[in-house]
LUMRODREN-957265 format. One record per residue (C-alpha): residue in three letters; x, y, z. Coordinates in nm, 2 decimals, always signed. Layout:
! LUMRODREN-957265
+------+--------+--------+--------+
! type !     px !     py !     pz !
+------+--------+--------+--------+
!  ala !      X !      Y !      Z !
...
+------+--------+--------+--------+
This chain:
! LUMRODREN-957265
+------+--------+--------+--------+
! type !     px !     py !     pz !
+------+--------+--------+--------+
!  unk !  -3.24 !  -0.20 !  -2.41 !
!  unk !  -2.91 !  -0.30 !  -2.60 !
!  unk !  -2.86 !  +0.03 !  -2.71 !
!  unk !  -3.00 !  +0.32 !  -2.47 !
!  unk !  -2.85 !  +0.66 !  -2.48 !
!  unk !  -2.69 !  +0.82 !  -2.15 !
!  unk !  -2.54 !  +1.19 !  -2.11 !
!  unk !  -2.30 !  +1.27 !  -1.82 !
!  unk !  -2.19 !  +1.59 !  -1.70 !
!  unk !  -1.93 !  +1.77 !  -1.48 !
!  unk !  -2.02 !  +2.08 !  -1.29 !
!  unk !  -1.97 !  +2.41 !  -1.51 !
!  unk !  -2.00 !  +2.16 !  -1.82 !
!  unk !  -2.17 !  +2.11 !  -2.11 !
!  unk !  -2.32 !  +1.74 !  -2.12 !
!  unk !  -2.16 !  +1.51 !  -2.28 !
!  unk !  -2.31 !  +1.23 !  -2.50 !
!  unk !  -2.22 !  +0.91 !  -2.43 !
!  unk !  -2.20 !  +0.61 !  -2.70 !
!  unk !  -2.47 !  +0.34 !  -2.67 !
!  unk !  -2.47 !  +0.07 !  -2.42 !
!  unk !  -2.43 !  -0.25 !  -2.59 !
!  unk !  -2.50 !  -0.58 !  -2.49 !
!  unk !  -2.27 !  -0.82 !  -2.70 !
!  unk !  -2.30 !  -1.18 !  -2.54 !
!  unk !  -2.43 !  -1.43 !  -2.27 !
!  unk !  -2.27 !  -1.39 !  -1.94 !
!  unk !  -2.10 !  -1.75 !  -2.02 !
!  unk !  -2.15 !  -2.01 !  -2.28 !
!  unk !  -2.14 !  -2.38 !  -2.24 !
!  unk !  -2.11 !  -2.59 !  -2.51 !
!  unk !  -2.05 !  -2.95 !  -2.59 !
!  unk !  -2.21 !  -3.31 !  -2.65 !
!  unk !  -2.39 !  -3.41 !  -2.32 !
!  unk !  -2.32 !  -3.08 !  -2.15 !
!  unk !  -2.67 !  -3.04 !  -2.01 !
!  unk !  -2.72 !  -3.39 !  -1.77 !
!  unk !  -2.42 !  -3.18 !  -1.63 !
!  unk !  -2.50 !  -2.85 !  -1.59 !
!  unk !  -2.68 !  -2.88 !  -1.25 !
!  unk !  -2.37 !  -2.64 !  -1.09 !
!  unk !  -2.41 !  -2.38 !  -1.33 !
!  unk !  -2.83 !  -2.36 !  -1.29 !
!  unk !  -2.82 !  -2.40 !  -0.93 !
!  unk !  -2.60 !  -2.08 !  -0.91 !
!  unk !  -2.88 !  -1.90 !  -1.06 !
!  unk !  -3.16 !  -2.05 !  -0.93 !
!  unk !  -3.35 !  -2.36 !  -0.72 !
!  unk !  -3.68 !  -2.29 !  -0.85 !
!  unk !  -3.64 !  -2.25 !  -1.21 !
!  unk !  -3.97 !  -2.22 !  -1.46 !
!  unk !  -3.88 !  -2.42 !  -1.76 !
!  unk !  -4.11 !  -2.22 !  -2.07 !
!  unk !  -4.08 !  -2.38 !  -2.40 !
!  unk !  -4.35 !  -2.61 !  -2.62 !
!  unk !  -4.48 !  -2.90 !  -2.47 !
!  unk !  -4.25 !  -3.15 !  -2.61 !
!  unk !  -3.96 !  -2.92 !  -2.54 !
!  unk !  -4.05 !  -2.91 !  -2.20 !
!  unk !  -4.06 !  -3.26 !  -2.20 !
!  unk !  -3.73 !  -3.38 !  -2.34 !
!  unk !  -3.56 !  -3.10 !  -2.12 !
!  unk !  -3.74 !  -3.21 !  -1.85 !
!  unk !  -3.62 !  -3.57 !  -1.87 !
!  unk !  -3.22 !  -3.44 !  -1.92 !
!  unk !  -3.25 !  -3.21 !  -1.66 !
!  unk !  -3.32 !  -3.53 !  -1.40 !
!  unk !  -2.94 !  -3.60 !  -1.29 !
!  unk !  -2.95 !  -3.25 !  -1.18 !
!  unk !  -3.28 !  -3.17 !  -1.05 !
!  unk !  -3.16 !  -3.51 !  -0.81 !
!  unk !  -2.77 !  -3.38 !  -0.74 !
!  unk !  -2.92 !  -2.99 !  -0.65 !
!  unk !  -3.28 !  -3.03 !  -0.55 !
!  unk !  -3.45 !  -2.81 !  -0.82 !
!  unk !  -3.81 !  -2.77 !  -0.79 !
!  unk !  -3.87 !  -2.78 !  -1.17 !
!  unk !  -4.22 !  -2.66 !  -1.30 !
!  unk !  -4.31 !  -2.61 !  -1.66 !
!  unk !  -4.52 !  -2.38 !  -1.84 !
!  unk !  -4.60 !  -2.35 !  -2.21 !
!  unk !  -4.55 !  -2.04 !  -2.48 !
!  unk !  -4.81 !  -2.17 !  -2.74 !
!  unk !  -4.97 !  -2.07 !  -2.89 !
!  unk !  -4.73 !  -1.82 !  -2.97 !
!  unk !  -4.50 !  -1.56 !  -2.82 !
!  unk !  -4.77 !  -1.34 !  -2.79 !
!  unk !  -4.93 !  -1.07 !  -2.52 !
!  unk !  -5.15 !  -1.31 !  -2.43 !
!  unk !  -4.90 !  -1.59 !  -2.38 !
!  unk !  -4.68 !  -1.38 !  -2.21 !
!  unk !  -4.98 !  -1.30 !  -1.93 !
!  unk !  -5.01 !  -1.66 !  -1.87 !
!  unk !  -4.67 !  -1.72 !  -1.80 !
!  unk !  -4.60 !  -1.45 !  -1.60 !
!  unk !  -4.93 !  -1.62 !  -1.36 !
!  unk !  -4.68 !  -1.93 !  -1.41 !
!  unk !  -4.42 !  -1.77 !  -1.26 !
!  unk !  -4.57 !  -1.62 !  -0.95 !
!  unk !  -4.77 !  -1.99 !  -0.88 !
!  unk !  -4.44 !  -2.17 !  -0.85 !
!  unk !  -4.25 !  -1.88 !  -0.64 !
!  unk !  -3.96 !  -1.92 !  -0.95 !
!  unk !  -3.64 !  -1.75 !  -0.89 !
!  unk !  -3.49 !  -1.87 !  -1.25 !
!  unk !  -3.62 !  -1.89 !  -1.64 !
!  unk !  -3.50 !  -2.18 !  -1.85 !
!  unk !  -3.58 !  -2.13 !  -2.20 !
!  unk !  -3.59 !  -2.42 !  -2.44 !
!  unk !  -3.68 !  -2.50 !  -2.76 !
!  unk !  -3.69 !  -2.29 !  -3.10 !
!  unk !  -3.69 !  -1.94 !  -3.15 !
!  unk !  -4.00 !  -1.81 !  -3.03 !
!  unk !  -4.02 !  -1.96 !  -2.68 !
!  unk !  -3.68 !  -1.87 !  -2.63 !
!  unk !  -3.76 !  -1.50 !  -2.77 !
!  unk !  -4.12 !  -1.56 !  -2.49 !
!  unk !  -3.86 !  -1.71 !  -2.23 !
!  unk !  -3.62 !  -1.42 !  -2.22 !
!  unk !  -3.88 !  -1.12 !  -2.21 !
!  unk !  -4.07 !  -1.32 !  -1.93 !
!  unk !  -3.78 !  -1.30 !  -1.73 !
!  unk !  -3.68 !  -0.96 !  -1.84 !
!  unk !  -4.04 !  -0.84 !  -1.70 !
!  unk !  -4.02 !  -1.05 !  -1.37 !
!  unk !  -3.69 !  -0.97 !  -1.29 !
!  unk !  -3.55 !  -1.28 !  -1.29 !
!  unk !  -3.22 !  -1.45 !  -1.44 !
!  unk !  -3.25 !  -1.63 !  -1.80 !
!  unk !  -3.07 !  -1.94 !  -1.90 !
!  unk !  -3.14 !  -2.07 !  -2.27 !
!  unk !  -3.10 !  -2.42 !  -2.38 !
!  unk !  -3.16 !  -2.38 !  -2.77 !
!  unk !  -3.35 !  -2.76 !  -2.93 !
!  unk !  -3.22 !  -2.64 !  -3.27 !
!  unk !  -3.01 !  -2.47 !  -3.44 !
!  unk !  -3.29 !  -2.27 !  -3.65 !
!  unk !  -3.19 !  -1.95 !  -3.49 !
!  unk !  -2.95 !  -1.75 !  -3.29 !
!  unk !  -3.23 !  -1.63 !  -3.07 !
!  unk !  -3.07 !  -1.79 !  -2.77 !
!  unk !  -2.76 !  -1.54 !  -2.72 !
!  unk !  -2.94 !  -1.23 !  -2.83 !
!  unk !  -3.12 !  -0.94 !  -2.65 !
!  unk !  -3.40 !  -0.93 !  -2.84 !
!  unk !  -3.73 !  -1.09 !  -2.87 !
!  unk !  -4.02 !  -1.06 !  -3.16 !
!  unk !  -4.38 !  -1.04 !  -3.07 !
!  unk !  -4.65 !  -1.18 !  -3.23 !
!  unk !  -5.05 !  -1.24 !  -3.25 !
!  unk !  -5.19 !  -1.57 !  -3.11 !
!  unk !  -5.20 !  -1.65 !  -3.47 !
!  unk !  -4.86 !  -1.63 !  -3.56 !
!  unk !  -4.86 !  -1.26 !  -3.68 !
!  unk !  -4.52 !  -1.05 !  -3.63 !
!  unk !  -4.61 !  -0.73 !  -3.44 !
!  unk !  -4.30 !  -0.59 !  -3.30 !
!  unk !  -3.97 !  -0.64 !  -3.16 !
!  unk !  -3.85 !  -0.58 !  -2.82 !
!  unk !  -3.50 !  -0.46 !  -2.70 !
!  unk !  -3.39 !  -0.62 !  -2.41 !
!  unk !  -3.17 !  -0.51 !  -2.18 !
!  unk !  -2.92 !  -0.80 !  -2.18 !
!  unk !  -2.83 !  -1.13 !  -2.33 !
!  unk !  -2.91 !  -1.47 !  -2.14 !
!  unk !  -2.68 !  -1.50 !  -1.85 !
!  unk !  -2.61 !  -1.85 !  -1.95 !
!  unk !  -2.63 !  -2.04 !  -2.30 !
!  unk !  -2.64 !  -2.42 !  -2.30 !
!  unk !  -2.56 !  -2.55 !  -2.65 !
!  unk !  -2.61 !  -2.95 !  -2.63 !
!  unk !  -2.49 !  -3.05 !  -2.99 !
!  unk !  -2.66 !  -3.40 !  -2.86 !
!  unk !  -3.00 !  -3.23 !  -2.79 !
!  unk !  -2.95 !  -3.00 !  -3.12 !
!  unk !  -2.93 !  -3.33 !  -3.33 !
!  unk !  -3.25 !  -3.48 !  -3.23 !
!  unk !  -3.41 !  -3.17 !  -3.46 !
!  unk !  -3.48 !  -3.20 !  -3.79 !
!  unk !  -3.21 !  -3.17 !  -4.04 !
!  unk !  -3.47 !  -2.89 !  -4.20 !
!  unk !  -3.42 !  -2.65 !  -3.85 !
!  unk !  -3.04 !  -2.66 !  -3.94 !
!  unk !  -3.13 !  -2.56 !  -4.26 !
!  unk !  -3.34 !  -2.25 !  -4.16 !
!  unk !  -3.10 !  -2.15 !  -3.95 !
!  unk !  -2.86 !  -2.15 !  -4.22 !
!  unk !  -3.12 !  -1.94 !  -4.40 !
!  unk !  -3.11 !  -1.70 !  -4.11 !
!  unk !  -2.76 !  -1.65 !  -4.02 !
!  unk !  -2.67 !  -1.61 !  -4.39 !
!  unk !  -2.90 !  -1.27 !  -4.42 !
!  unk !  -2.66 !  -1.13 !  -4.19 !
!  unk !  -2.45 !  -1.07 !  -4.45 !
!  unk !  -2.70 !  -0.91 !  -4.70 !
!  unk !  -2.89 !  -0.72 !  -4.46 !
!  unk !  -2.58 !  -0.58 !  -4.23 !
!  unk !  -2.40 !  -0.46 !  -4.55 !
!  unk !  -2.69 !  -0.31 !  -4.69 !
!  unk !  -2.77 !  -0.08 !  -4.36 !
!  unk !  -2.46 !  -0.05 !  -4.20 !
!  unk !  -2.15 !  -0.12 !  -4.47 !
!  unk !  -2.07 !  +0.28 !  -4.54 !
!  unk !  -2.05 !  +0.30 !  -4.09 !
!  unk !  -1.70 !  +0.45 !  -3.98 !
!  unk !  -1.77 !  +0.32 !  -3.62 !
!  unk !  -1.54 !  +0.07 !  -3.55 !
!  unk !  -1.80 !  -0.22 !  -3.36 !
!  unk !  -2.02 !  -0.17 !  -3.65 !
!  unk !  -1.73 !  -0.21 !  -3.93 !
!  unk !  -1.62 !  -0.55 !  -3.74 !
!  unk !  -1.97 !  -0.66 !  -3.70 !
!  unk !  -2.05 !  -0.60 !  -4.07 !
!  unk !  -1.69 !  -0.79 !  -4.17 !
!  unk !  -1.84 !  -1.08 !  -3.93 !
!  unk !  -2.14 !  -1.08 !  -4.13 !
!  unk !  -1.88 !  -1.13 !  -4.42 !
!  unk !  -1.70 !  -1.44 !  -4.25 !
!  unk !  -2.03 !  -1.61 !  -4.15 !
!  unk !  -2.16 !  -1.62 !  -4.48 !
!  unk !  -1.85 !  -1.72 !  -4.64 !
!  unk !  -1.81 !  -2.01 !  -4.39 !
!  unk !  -2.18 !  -2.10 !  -4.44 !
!  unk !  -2.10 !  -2.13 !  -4.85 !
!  unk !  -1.78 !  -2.32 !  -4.78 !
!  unk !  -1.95 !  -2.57 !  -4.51 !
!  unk !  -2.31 !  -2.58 !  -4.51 !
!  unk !  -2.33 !  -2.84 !  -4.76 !
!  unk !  -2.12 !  -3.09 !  -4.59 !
!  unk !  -2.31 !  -3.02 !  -4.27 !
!  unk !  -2.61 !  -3.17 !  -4.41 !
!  unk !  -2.49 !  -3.44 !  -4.53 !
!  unk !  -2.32 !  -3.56 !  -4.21 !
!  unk !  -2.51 !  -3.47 !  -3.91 !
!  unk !  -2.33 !  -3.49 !  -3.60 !
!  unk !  -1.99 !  -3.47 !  -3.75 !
!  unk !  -1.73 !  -3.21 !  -3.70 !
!  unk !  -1.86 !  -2.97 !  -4.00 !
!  unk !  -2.17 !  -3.00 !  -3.87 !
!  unk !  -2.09 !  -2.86 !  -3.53 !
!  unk !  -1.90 !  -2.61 !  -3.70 !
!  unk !  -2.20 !  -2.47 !  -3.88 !
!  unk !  -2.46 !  -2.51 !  -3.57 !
!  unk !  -2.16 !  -2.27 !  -3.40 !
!  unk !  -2.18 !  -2.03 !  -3.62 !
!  unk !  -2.62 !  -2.01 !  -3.68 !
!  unk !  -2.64 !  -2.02 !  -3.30 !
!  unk !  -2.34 !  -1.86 !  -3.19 !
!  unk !  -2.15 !  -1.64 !  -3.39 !
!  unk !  -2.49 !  -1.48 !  -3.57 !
!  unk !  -2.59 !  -1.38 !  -3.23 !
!  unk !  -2.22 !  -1.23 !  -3.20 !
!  unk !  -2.26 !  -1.01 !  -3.51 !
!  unk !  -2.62 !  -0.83 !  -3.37 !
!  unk !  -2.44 !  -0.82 !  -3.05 !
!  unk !  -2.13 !  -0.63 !  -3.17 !
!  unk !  -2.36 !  -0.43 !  -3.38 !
!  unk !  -2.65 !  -0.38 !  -3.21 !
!  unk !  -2.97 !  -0.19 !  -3.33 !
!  unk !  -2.74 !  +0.00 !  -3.55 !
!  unk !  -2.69 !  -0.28 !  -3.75 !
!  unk !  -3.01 !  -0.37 !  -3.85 !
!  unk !  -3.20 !  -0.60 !  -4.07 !
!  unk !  -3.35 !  -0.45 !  -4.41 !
!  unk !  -3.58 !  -0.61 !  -4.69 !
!  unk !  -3.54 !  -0.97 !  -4.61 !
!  unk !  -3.65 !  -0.98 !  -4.25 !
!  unk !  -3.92 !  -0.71 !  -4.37 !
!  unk !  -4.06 !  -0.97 !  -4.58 !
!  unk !  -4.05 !  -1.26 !  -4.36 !
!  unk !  -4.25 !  -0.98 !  -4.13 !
!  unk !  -4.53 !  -0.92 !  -4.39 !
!  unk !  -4.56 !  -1.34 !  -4.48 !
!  unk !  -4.63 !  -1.43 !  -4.13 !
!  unk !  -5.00 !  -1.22 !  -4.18 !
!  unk !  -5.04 !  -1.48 !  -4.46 !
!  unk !  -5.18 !  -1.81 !  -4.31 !
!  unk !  -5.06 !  -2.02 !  -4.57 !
!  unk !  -4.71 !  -1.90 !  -4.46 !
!  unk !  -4.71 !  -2.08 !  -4.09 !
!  unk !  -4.61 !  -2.42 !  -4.22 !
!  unk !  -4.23 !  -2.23 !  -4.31 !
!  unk !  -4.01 !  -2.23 !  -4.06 !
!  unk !  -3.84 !  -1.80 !  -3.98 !
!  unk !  -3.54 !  -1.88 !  -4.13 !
!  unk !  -3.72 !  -2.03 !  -4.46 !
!  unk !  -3.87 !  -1.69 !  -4.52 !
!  unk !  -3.62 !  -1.51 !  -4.42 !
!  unk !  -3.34 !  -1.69 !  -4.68 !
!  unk !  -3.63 !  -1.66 !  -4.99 !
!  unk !  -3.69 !  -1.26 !  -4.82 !
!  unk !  -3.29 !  -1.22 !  -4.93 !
!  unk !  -3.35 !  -1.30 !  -5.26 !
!  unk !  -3.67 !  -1.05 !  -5.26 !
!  unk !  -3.39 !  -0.79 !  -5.15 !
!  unk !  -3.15 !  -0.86 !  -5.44 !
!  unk !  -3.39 !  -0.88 !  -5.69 !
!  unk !  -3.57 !  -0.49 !  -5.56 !
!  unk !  -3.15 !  -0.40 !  -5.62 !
!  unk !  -3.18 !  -0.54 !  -5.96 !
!  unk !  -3.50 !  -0.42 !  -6.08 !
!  unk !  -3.51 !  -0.12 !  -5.94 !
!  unk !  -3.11 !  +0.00 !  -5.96 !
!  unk !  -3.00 !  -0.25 !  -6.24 !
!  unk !  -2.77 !  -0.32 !  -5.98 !
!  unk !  -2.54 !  -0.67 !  -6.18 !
!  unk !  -2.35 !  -0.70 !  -5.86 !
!  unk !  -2.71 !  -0.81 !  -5.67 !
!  unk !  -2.79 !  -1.01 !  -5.97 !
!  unk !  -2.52 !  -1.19 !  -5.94 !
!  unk !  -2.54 !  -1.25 !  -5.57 !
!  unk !  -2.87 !  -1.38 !  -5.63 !
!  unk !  -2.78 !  -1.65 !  -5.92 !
!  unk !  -2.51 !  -1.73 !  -5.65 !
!  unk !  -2.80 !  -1.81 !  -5.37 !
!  unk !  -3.01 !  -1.94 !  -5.59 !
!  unk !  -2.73 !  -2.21 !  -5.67 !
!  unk !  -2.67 !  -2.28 !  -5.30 !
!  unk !  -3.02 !  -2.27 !  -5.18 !
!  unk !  -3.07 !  -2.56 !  -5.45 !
!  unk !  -2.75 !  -2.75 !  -5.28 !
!  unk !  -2.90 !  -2.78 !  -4.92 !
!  unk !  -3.28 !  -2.75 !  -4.98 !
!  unk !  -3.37 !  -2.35 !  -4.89 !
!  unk !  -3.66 !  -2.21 !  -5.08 !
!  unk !  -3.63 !  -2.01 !  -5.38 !
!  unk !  -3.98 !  -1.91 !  -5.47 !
!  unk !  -4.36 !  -1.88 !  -5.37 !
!  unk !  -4.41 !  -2.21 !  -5.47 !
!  unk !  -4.13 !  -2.36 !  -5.23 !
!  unk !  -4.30 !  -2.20 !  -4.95 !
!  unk !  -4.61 !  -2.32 !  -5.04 !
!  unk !  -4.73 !  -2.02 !  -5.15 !
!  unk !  -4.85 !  -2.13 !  -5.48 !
!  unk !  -5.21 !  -2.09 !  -5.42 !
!  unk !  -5.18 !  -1.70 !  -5.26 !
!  unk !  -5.43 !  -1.45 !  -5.43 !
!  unk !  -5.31 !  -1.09 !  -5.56 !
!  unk !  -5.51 !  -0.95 !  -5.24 !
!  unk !  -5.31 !  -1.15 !  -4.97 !
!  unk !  -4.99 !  -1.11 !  -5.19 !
!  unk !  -5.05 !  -0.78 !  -5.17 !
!  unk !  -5.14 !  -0.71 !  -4.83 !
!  unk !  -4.82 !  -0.92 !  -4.71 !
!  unk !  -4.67 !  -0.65 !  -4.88 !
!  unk !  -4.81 !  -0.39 !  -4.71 !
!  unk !  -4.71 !  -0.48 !  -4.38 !
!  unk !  -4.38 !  -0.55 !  -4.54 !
!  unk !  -4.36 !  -0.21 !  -4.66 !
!  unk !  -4.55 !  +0.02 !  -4.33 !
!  unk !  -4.37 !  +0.37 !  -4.28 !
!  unk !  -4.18 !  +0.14 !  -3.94 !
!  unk !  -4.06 !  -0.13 !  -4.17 !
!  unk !  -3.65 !  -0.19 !  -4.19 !
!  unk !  -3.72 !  -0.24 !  -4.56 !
!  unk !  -3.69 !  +0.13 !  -4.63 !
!  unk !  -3.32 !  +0.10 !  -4.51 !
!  unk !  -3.26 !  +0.03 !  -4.84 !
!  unk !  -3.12 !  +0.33 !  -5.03 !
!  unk !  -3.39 !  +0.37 !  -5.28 !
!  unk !  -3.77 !  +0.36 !  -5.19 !
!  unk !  -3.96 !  +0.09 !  -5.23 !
!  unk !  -4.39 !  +0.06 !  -5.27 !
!  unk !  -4.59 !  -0.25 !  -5.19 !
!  unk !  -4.64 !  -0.30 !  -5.60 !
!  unk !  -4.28 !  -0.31 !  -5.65 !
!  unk !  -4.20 !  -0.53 !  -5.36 !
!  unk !  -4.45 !  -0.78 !  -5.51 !
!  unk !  -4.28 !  -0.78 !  -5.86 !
!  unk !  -3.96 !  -0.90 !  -5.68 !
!  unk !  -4.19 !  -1.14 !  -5.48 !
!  unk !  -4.27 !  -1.32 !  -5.81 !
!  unk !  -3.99 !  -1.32 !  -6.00 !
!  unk !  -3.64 !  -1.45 !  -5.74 !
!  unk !  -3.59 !  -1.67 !  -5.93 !
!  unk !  -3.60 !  -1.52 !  -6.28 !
!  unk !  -3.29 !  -1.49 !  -6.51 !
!  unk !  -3.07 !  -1.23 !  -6.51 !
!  unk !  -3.18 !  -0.94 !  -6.71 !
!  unk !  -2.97 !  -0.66 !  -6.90 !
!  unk !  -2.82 !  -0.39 !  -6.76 !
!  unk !  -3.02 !  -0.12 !  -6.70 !
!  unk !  -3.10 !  +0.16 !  -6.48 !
!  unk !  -3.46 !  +0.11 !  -6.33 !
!  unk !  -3.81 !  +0.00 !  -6.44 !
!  unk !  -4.11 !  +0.20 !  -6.48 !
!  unk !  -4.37 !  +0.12 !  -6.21 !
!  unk !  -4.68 !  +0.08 !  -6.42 !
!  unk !  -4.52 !  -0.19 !  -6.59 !
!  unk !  -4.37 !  -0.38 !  -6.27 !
!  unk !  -4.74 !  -0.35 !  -6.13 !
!  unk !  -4.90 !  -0.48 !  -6.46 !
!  unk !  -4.64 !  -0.73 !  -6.44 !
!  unk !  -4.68 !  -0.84 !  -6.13 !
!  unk !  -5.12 !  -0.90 !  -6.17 !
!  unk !  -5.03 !  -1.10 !  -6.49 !
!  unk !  -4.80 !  -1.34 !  -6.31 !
!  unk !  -5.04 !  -1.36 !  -6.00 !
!  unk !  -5.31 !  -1.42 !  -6.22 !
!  unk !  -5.11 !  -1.71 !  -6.42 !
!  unk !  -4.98 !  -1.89 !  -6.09 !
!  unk !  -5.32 !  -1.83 !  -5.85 !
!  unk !  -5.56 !  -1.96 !  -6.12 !
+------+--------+--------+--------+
C-alpha cells in the first residue's frame, strides 16, 4: 500500500516507529508526440508476453501502434477487456486472461477505470504494469491507487497499491485523438486537488504533505491561467502543458502526499452520483469539478464562510469559460427525484466517506441543499443555517425542478 506503517528495533530498545512508505511516481516516464510506435525497448525490458486490458476500442487503436514493436521485439500481444466496469467480477475474468496467454507484462490503456482495473490486475498477479493513458481525463495512470466499482458503474471502494506503474507512456498524438470533453474532465479532476488537499491536509507540519498541498496550489493556478487556451488550440504547446499537468503533475501531488492527503466533499459526491443511473453519461472528472462547488457551498451555508463563496463565484466563472458543469441540470440531472437525490447523498455521507474531513459535520439533508443551490448567488454574511429550514428548502426546490 502507499502508505503502510513499519516499526524497527535494536536489541535492549524500545521500537521505533517509522514514517510511512510512500510511493511518489512511475519508475520512468516517457513522454512525447509518437513516443509509443517507439517504445518497443522499453516494453520488451519488462515483458514479451504482455496482456494489453483496456475497452475494446482502446485495445484496438493500441494494438495497431504497438505493430512496429510487436515486429522489431517479437511480443506475443493478447488483449482482454475491463467492461463492463472495473469491477470484482471484471477483475476475475482478467485474471483467467492472464493465466490463458502465460503473460509476463500488463499494459494498461485507455481512461481511468481500465487503467485503475489494469494496475490492480497486475498488482494481484505479480506482474509488471505499464500504462499508456488514451486521454487526459485523469491522472490515474501514475498513481497507486485504483477505485472499484459494481458492474453497473457503482463506486465501492478504493484500493491502495503498493507502487506506481513501472513505466508511463504519455503519447500527446494518441491523447489528441480523445474528445476535447476528456481534457476537460480532467481539468475538472486535477483542479479539486487544490480544494480538497487544502481542506484535509493545509494545517499538516509534515514537510511532503506541506509541498504536496502548495503543488495543489500551483496546479490549480496554472489550470486558471492555461486551461482556457488549451481548448481552444488542441495540439499546441498550451495544450500539452495542461495534459502535463492533469496527467502528470496531479498524480505527483497524491504521490508526494499520499493517503494523508486525501480527497474530501467533492470526490465524496462524485462517490454517491455514480449509484444514480442517470449520472453514468458524466464523465469522473465532470462530477468531481460540480462535487467542488457542493464543497464550497456546505463552507458557505453551513460556516458563512465569504472566502468559499467567493472561490465558488470564481469556478463558477471558469467552469462557464471551458464547458465544466455547474449544476444538476448540466449533468443531466434535471429529472432526479428527492428519493435518488437523497440516497446519492447517503452514500455520499456513510460513517467511511472522506466528506467528514471537513471540519464541521455534515448530514445527507444538508449535503442536498448544497447539491441544489452551486450555483446560487452569494448570500450575506452569516454564521450557519438552521437545518429544518435547509431540509425544507431543499424538498421545495426538488419539488420545483423534478416536476
Amino acid at each position: 500500500m502507499p502508505h503502510q506503517n513499519f516499526a524497527s528495533s535494536t536489541p535492549n530498545s524500545n521500537p521505533v516507529a517509522v514514517l510511512p512508505m510512500l510511493s511518489i511516481a512511475p519508475a520512468q516516464v516517457i513522454r512525447s508526440k509518437g513516443c509509443l510506435e517507439q517504445s518497443g525497448a522499453v516494453i520488451a525490458r519488462y515483458g514479451h508476453r504482455p496482456l494489453i486490458v483496456g475497452g475494446d476500442c482502446s485495445n484496438t487503436v493500441l494494438t495497431q501502434r504497438l505493430q512496429p514493436a510487436v515486429s522489431q521485439y517479437q511480443l506475443a500481444i493478447a488483449t482482454a477487456s475491463y467492461t463492463p466496469d472495473c469491477s470484482e467480477a471484471s477483475l476475475t475474468r482478467l485474471q483467467e486472461a492472464v493465466a490463458t496467454h502465460q503473460a509476463d507484462l500488463i499494459i494498461g490503456t485507455g481512461g481511468g477505470k481500465s487503467l485503475d482495473a489494469a494496475k490492480l490486475l497486475a498488482h494481484r498477479c505479480g506482474l509488471p504494469i505499464i500504462t499508456i493513458p488514451t486521454s487526459a481525463a485523469t491522472c490515474a495512470a501514475w498513481t497507486a491507487l485504483s477505485n472499484i466499482y459494481s458492474d453497473q458503474g457503482a463506486f465501492l471502494y478504493d484500493v491502495p497499491l503498493p507502487k506506481c506503474p513501472d513505466v508511463l507512456i504519455l503519447d500527446y498524438d494518441l491523447i489528441q485523438t480523445a474528445p476535447q470533453r476528456t481534457l476537460v474532465a480532467g481539468i475538472g479532476d486535477a483542479i479539486a486537488k487544490w480544494y480538497e488537499a487544502s481542506v484535509s491536509s493545509g494545517h499538516s507540519e509534515q514537510t511532503l504533505i506541506i509541498a504536496a498541498v502548495q503543488q495543489a496550489r500551483v496546479l490549480r493556478d496554472l489550470l486558471f491561467q492555461k486551461s482556457a487556451q488549451a481548448v481552444a488550440t488542441p495540439g499546441g504547446e498550451v495544450w500539452q502543458q495542461v495534459v502535463d499537468a492533469t496527467v502528470l503533475l496531479a498524480g505527483v501531488i497524491g504521490g508526494l502526499g499520499g493517503a494523508q492527503c486525501r480527497t474530501v466533499a467533492a470526490h465524496a459526491v462524485h462517490n454517491g452520483l455514480t449509484h444514480l443511473l442517470a449520472a453514468h453519461d458524466t464523465l469522473h472528472g465532470e462530477k468531481v469539478a460540480y462535487g467542488i462547488l457542493v464543497q464550497l457551498r456546505l463552507e458557505e451555508i453551513l460556516q458563512g464562510n465569504q472566502l468559499a463563496a467567493s472561490a465558488r463565484q470564481q469556478l463558477l466563472k471558469f467552469y462557464s469559460e471551458i464547458g465544466l458543469p455547474q449544476s444538476l441540470h448540466d449533468l443531466g440531472l434535471e429529472t432526479v427525484t428527492l428519493a435518488e437525490l437523497h440516497h446519492a447523498a447517503e452514500i455520499a455521507c456513510a460513517p467511511n466517506s472522506d466528506i467528514h474531513r471537513l471540519p464541521f459535520t455534515v448530514v445527507p439533508e444538508q449535503l442536498m441543499a448544497a447539491m441544489v443551490s452551486t450555483t446560487a448567488p452569494v448570500e450575506s454574511r452569516r454564521s450557519g443555517v438552521d437545518i429544518g429550514g435547509v431540509i425544507k428548502e431543499t424538498s421545495e426546490v426538488l419539488d420545483t425542478t423534478t416536476a
